[in-house]
C-alpha positions in Angstrom: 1.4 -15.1 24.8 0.2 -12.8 21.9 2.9 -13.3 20.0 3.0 -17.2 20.5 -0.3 -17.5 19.3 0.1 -15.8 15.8 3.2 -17.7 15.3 1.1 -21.1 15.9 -1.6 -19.6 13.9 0.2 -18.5 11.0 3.8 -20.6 11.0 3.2 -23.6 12.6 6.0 -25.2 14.2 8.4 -23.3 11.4 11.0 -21.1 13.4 11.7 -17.8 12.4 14.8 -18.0 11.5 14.0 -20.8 8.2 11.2 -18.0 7.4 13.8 -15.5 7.1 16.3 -17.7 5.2 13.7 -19.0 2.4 12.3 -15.3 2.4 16.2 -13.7 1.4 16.0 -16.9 -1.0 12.7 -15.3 -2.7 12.6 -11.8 -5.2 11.9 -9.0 -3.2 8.5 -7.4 -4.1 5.6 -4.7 -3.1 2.2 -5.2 -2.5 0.3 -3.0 -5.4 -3.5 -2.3 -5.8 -4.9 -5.1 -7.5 -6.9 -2.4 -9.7 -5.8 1.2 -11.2 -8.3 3.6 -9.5 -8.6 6.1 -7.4 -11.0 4.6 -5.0 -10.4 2.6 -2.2 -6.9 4.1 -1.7 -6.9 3.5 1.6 -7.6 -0.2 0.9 -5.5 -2.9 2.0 -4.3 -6.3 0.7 -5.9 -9.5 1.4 -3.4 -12.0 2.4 -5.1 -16.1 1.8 -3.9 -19.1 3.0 -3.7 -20.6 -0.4 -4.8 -19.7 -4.1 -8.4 -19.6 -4.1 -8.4 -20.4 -0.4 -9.6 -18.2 3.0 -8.4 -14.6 3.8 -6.5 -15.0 6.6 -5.3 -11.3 7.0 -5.3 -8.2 5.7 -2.0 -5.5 4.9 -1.1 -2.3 3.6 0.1 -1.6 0.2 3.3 -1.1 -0.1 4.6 -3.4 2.5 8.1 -5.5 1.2 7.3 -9.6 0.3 9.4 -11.7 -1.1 7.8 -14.0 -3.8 9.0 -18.0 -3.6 6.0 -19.5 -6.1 3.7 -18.2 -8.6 0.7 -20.4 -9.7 -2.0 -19.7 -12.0 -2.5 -16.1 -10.9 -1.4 -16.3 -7.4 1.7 -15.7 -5.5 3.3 -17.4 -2.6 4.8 -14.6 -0.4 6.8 -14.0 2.8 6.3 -11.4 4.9 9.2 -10.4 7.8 8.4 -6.9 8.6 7.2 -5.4 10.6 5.9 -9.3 11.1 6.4 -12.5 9.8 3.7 -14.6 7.5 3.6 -16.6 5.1 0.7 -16.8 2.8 -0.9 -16.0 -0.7 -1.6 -13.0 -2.9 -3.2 -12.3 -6.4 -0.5 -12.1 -8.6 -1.9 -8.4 -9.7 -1.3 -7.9 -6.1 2.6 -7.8 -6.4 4.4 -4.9 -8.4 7.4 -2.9 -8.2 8.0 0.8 -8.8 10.0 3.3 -10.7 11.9 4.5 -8.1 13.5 8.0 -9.7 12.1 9.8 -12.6 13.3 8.4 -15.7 12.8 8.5 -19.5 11.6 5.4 -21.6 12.1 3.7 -24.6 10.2 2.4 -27.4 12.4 -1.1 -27.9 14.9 -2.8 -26.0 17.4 -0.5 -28.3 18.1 3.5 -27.2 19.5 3.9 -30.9 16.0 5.7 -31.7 16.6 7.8 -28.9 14.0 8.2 -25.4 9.9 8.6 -26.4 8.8 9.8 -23.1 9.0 10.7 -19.6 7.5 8.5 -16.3 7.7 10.1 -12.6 9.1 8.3 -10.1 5.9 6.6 -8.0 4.7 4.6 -11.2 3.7 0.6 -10.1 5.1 -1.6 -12.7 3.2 -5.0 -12.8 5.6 -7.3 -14.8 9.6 -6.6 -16.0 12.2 -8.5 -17.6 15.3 -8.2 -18.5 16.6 -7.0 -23.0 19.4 -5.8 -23.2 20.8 -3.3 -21.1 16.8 -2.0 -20.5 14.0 -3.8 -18.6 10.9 -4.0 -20.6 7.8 -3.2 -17.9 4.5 -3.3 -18.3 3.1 0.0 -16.2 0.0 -0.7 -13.9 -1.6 2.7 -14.6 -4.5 4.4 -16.0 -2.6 4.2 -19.5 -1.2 0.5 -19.5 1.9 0.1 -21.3 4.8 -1.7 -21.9 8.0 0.2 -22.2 11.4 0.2 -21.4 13.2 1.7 -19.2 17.2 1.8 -17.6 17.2 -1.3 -15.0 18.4 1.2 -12.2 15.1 3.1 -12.4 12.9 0.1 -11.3 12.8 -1.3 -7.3 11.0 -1.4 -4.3 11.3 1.9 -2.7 12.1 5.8 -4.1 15.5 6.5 -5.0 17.0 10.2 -4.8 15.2 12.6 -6.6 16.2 13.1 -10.4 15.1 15.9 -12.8 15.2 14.7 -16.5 14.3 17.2 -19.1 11.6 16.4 -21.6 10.4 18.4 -24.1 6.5 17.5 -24.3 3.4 19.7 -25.1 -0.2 18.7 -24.3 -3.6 20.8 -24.3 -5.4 20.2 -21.1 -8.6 20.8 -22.2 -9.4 17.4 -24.7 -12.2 15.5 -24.3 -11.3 12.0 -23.3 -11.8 8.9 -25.7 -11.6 5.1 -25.6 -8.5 3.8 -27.4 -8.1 -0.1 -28.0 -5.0 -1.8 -27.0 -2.0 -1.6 -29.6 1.1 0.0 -30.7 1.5 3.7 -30.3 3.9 5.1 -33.2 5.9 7.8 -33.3 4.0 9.4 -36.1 1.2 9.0 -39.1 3.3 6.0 -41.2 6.2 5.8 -39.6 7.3 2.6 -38.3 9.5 4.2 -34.4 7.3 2.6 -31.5 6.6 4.7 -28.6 5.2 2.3 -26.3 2.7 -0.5 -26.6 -0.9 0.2 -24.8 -1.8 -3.5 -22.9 -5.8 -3.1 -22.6 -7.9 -0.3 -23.7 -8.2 2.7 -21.8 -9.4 6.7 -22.3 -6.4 9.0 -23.5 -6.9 13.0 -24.9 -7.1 13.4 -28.4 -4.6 16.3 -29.6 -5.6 16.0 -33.1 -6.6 13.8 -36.3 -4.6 13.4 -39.7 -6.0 11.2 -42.0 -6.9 7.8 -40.5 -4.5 9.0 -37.5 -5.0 10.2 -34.4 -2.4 11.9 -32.3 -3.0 11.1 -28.5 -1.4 11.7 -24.9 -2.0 10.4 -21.4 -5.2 12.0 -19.7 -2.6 11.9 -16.6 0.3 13.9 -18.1 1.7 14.6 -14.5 3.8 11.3 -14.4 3.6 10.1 -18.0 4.4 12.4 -21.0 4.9 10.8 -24.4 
């Protein structure tokens, strides 16, 4: 009777099995925090019964969708376990993952070689595919875009991988806004290490001229 009831309240007269069959039709996804913070972990996502429309429930982060429309911000997703629904997200709602530790590039190209290291765990808001690389753009407290082997980037963790990377960064730095941009490789020199999506607060290391040299304030899964 229980069961019955969600599936008139939530599917209508639509039978499982078509839910399951548009849903394999659909890219599989994640549900992500809408915001980098570390409140409201335990927080769940609100799940509407169309853009701008009612909440109709609400589900843990994490859980596997599969997205069939985006519009203006919001996502169309299907749900099929551990339940089925069919409703709406914010788009910031739905991510992926880097699912085994990996290094990143600078440019679709790996001629310049790898200029930095990301743990496996990181939410990655948008990717597309250049090249042989998928360029992401990391949902984090430093926001950029990078790119990274297409095998590092899913929906759930992969095996374990150590990759060396040589980095060095003094803990103790005070902490200071920095606007969005490119980050280079050094003072004048035109190798990209990543590109920084919205401002944010990173460690100084140290200044040279009109430079500054900086590094994530979270240095335990992001090292450039």
């Amino acid at each position: 009777m229980g069961l019955a009831l969600f599936m008139s309240i939530f599917l209508g007269a639509s039978p499982i099995s078509a839910l399951e069959n548009e849903a394999k039709r659909g890219k599989p996804w994640i549900l992500v925090p809408e915001k980098t913070t570390n409140y409201g972990y335990y927080d769940g996502v609100k799940v509407y019964t169309a853009p701008v429309g009612k909440p109709m429930l609400e589900v843990p982060r994490g859980l596997k969708i599969s997205v069939v429309k985006r519009i203006k911000g919001w996502a169309q997703i299907i749900i099929t376990n551990p339940f089925f629904a069919k409703g709406w997200v914010k788009e910031a709602n739905v991510g992926q993952i880097v699912c085994e530790n990996t290094l990143f590039y600078g440019s679709a190209s790996t001629k310049g070689g790898a200029k930095g290291w990301i743990r496996q765990g990181v939410v990655v808001r948008k990717a597309r595919k250049r090249g042989k690389l998928m360029e992401v753009q990391l949902h984090h407290l430093v926001p950029l875009t990078v790119y990274i082997p297409e095998s590092a980037l899913g929906i759930k963790f992969g095996p374990y991988k150590n990759v060396p990377y040589s980095y060095y960064s003094r803990w103790q730095r005070n902490l200071f806004e920095v606007t969005s941009g490119p980050i280079f490789l050094a003072p004048g020199k035109p190798g990209l290490v990543a590109t920084l999506n919205a401002k944010t607060k990173m460690k100084i290391e140290k200044y040279q001229g009109d430079w500054a040299q900086v590094a994530s304030p979270s240095d335990y899964d992001i090292k450039f």
